[in-house]
C-alpha positions in Angstrom: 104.7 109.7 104.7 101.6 110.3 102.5 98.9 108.0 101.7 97.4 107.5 97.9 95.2 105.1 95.4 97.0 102.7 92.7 96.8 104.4 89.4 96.2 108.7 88.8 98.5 111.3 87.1 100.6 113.5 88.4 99.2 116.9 87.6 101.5 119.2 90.2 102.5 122.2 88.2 99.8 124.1 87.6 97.9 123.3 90.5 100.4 124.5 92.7 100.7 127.6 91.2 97.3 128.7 91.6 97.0 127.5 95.4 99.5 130.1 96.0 97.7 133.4 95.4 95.3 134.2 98.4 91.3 134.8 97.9 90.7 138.6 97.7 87.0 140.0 97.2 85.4 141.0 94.4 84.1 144.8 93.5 80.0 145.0 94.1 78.3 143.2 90.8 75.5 146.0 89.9 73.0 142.7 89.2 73.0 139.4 90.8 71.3 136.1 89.1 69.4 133.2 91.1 68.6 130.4 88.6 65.6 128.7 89.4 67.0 125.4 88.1 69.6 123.3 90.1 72.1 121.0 89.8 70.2 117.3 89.2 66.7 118.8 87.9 65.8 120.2 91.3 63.2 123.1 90.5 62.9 126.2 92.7 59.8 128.2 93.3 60.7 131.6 94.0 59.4 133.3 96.9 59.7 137.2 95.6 58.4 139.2 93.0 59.3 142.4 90.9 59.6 145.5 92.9 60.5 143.5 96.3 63.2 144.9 98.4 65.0 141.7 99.7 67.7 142.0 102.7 71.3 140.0 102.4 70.8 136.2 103.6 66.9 136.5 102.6 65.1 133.1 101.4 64.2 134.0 97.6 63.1 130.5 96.8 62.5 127.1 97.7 61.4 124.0 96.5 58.4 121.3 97.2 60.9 119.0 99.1 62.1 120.3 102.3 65.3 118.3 102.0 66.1 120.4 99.2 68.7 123.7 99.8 67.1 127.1 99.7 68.2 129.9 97.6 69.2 133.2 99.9 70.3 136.7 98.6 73.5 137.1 98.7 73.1 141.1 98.6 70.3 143.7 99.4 68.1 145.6 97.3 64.9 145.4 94.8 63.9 142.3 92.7 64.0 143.2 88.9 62.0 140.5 87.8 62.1 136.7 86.9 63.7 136.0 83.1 66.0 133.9 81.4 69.4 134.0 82.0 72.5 131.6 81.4 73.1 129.0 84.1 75.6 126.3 84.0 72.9 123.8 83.1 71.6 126.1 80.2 69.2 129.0 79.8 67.0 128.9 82.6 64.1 131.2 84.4 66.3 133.3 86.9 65.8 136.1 89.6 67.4 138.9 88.9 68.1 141.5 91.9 69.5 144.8 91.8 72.0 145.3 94.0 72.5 149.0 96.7 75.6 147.7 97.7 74.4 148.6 101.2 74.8 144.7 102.0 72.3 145.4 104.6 71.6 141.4 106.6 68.1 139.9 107.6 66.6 141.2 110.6 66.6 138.8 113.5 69.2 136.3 112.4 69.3 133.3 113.9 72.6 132.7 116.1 74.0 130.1 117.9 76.8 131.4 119.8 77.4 128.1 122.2 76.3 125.2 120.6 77.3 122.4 123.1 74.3 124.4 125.4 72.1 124.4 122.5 69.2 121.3 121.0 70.9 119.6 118.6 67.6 119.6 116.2 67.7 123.8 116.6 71.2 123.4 115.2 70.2 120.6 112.5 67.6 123.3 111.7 69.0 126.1 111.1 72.1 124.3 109.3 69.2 123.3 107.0 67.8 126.4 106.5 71.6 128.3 106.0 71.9 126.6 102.8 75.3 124.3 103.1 75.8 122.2 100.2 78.9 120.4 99.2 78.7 120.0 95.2 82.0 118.6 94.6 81.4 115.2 97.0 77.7 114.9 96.3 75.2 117.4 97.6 75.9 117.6 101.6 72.3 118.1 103.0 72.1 119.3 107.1 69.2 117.4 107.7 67.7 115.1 110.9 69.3 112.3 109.0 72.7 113.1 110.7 71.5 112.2 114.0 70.4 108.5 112.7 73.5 105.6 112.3 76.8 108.5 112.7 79.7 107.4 110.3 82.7 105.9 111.9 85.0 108.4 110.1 84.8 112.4 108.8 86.7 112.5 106.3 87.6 116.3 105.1 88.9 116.8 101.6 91.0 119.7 101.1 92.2 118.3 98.2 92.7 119.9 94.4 94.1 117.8 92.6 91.7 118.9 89.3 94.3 121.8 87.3 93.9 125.4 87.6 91.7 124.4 90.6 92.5 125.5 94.1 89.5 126.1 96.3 89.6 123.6 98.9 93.7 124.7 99.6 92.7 128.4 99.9 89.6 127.9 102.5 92.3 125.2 104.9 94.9 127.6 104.8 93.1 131.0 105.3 90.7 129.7 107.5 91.9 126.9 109.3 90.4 127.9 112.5 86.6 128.0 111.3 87.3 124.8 109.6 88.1 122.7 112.9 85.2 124.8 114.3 82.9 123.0 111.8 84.5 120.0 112.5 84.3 120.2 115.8 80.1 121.3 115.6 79.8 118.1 113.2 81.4 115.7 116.6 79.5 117.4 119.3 75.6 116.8 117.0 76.8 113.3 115.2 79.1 112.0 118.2 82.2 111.2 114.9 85.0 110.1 117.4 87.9 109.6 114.0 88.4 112.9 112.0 91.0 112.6 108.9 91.8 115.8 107.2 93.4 115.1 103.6 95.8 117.6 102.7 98.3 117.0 99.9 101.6 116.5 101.0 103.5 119.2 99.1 101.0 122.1 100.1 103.0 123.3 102.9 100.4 126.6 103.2 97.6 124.3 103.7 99.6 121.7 106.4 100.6 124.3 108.8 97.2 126.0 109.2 95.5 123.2 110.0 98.4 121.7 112.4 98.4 125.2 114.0 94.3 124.8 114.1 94.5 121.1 115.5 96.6 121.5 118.4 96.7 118.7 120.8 93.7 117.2 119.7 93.7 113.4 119.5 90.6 112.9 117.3 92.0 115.1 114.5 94.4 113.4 112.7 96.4 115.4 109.6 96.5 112.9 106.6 98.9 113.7 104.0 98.5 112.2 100.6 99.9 112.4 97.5 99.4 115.0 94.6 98.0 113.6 91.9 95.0 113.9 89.8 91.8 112.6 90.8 92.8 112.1 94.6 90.2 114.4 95.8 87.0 112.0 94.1 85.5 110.9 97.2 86.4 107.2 95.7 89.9 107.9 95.6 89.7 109.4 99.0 88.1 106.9 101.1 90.1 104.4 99.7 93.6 106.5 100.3 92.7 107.8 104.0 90.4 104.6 105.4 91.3 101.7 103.1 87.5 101.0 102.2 86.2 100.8 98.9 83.0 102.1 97.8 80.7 100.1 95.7 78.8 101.0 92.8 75.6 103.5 93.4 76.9 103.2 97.2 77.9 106.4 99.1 81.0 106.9 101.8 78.3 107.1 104.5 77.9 103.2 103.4 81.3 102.0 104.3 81.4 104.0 107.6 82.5 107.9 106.3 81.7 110.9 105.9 83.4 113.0 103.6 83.0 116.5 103.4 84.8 119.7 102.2 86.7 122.8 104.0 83.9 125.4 102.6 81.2 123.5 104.3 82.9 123.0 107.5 83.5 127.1 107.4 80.1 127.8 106.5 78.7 125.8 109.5 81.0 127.7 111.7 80.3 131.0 110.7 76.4 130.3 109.9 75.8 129.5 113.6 78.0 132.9 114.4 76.9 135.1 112.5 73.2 133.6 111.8 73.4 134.7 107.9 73.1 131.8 105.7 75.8 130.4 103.0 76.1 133.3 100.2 79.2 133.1 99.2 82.2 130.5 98.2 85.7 130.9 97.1 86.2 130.5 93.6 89.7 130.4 91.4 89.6 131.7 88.1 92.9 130.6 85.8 94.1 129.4 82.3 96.2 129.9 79.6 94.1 133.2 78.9 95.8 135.0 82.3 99.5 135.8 83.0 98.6 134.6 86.6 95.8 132.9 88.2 93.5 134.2 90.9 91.2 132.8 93.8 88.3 135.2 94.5 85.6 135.4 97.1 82.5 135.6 95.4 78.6 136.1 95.9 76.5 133.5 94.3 74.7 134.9 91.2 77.6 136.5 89.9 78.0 136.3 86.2 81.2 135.0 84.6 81.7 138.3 82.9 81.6 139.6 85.7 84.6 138.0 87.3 86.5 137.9 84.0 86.6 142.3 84.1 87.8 142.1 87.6 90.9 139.7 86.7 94.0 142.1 87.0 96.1 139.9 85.0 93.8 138.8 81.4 96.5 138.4 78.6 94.0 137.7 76.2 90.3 137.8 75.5 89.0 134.0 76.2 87.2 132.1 73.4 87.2 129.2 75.7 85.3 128.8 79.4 85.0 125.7 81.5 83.8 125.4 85.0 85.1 123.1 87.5 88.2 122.0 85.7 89.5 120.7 82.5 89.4 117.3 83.1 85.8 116.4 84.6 84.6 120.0 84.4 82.0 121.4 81.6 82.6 124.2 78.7 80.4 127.1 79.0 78.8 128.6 75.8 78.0 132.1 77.5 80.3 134.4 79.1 77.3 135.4 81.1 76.4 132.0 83.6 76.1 133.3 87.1 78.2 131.4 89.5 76.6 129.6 92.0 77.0 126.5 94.7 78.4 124.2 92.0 80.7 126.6 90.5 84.3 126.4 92.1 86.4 127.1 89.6 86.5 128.5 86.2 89.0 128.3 83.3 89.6 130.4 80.4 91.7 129.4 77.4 92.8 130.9 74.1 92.9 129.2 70.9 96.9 128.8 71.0 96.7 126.4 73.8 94.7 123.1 72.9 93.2 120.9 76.0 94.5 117.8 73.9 95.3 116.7 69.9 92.2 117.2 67.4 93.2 113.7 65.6 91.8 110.8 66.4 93.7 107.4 65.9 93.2 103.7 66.1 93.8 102.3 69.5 97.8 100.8 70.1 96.8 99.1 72.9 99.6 100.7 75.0 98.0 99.9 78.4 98.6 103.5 79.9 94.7 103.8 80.4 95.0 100.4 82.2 97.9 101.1 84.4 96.9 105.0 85.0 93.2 103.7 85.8 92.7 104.6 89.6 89.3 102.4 89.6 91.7 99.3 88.3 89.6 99.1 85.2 90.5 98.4 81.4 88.7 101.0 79.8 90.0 100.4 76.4 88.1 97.0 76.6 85.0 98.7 77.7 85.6 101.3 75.2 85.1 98.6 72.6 82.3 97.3 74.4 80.7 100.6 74.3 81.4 101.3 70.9 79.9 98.0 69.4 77.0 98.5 72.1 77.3 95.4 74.0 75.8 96.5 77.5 76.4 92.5 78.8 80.5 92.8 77.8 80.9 96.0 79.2 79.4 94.8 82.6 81.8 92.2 82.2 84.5 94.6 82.2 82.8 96.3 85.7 81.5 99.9 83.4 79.7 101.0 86.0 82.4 101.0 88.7 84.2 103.8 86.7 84.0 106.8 88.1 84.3 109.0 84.9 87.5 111.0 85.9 88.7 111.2 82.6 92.1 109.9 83.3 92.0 107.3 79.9 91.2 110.2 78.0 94.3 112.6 79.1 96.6 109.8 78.7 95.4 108.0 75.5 98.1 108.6 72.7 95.7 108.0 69.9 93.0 110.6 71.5 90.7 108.3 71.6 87.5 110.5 73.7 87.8 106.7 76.2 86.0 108.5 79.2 82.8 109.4 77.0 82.3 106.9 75.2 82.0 104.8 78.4 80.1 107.2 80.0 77.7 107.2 77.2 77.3 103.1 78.0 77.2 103.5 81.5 73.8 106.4 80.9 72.4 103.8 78.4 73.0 100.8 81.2 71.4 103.1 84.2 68.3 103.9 81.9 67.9 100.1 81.1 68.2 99.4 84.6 65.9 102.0 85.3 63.3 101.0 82.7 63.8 97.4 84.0 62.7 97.6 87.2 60.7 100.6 87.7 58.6 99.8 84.4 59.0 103.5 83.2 
């Protein structure tokens, strides 16, 4: 039996093409780009300068806030200097190091080899300092902060239920044992005695890994839910596997979870191991633009260009890139952004194949964006709202519980752009908010 949230869209038949090809490496990148600028407006300040030899898993920069994630190398060789460079947030200062493929690590890495005989703050530490972040279900910091009020529930989503997206189903089912590893690390320093791993129910690959992983252990329970699109929003999620709903501008930790990914549980695994922090991710390039899809394992501060002349099966030359999915994900002006922590996925389309109909029409008032909502809105209401710029109706209509999945939008027959045009009410709400009580 599998588990799911009213509302959603099947999306099964790409997705489950993609999940099926395994992650292969890519061919040494002759440069690798670190923007400075991260995801939110965090600013790095880099730590290296032209004409500095650097060492894989080397700190390059860091930022005034020490709850903030380090930038490491993920290669060895000499820094070429600090310019602009395409990021995924636009044209940003960058450091740019030229890689001797000699992949040679720091000296003196840190390893933790038996953690249950190690402090718990050493292992909070260098967790911290390795670099895990999860982008996909807000930024997952390993701070002190675990150790204060543990959730009730771990939740792990290795859910993609985004198109041409498979991550999360490639780092379960290739390494399954590292996975429950982390999980295993995050109950022995938090004391989490419930552990649900989401998996969807007709990604066989992905269920017998992690069964196989599990064993006979009674706090790991195997959760199967259903495959539609957005089941893996950490909304959608908590609701599916613990029944709790999460309130506006509240977080899972907030109703009693903790929801985290596969590729962070791995990278706590093998950072203790192996003592070199997080420099590289899985990451599935697809589209209309390739005969076949593929899932790569790449170094950060690789550029999309990059991965694109190592694709054995390009049809076509794109004129169309998007990161992170077609339906919540962002199109990329540059063939040339580096990939990095919030990069999971890219997509490249030609011109034959449109994303959805150019023509705009006057709303029919259908109800599919009603009955396909998974946050049980009525967007075409607060799409009115929005339109006329009546912040007070659209709160009526709950705006800022949506969670701008874009749903309304792929189902609308008249094309109507629904999950913008809220979203462009719900900025303009926040910054009245903001304005209001904060006298900015």
């Amino acid at each position: 039996m599998s588990v799911s949230f009213s509302g959603g869209i099947p999306l099964r038949a790409i997705r489950d093409k993609v999940r099926t090809f395994e992650s292969k490496p890519v061919m040494s990148c002759p440069k690798h780009y670190y923007p400075l600028a991260g995801k939110n407006g965090i600013i790095y300040t880099p730590l290296v300068k032209a004409g500095d030899t650097v060492a894989l898993g080397q700190k390059i920069a860091h930022t005034a806030d020490s709850w903030e994630l380090p930038l490491h190398s993920s290669v060895s060789g000499s820094v070429i200097g600090i310019e602009d460079y395409p990021a995924v947030s636009g044209s940003v200062k960058t450091i740019v190091i030229s890689n001797d493929e000699l992949y040679t690590p720091i000296d003196n890495p840190g390893i933790i080899s038996d953690y249950k005989n190690a402090d718990k703050k050493d292992i909070i530490i260098a967790l911290q300092n390795s670099g895990i972040a999860d982008m996909n279900g807000g930024e997952f910091l390993c701070g002190e902060a675990l150790l204060s009020q543990p959730p009730k529930y771990l939740i792990v989503n290795a859910v993609d239920s985004e198109p041409y997206t498979a991550a999360a189903s490639r780092r379960i089912a290739e390494n399954a044992e590292e996975v429950i590893e982390g999980i295993r690390i995050l109950q022995y320093l938090i004391g989490i005695k419930t552990v649900y791993i989401a998996v969807e129910s007709n990604f066989s690959d992905g269920i017998n890994a992690v069964t196989g992983a599990v064993r006979y252990d009674e706090t790991l329970n195997i959760i199967k839910v259903k495959p539609k699109y957005p089941q893996q929003n950490k909304h959608m999620l908590v609701k599916a596997v613990a029944g709790r709903n999460i309130p506006y501008a509240k977080t899972p930790s907030d109703v009693g979870c903790m929801v985290t990914t596969p590729e962070v549980l791995y990278h706590i695994s093998r950072t203790l191991k192996t003592g070199i922090p997080v420099t590289e991710q899985i990451v599935t390039v697809a589209g209309n633009a390739l005969s076949s899809p593929e899932n790569f394992r790449v170094p950060f501060g690789v550029p999309i260009s990059f991965l694109i002349s190592e694709t054995n099966t390009l049809s076509e030359v794109p004129d169309r890139i998007i990161v992170n999915g077609i339906m919540n994900g962002e199109a990329q002006t540059s063939a040339d952004t580096v990939t990095a922590k919030d990069i999971h996925s890219i997509q490249l389309f030609k011109n034959s194949e449109k994303l959805s109909p150019v023509k705009q029409k006057k709303c029919i008032h259908c109800g599919l964006c009603v009955s396909h909502c998974p946050a049980r809105l009525v967007p075409f209401m607060i799409n009115k709202a929005s339109l006329d710029y009546k912040p007070g109706k659209a709160m009526k209509y709950h705006i800022l519980d949506c969670i701008r999945c874009g749903t309304c939008s792929y189902v609308c027959p008249s094309c109507i752009p629904l999950s913008k045009n809220i979203g462009d009410m719900m900025d303009s709400i926040q910054r009245l908010y903001r304005k209001e009580y904060t006298n900015e």
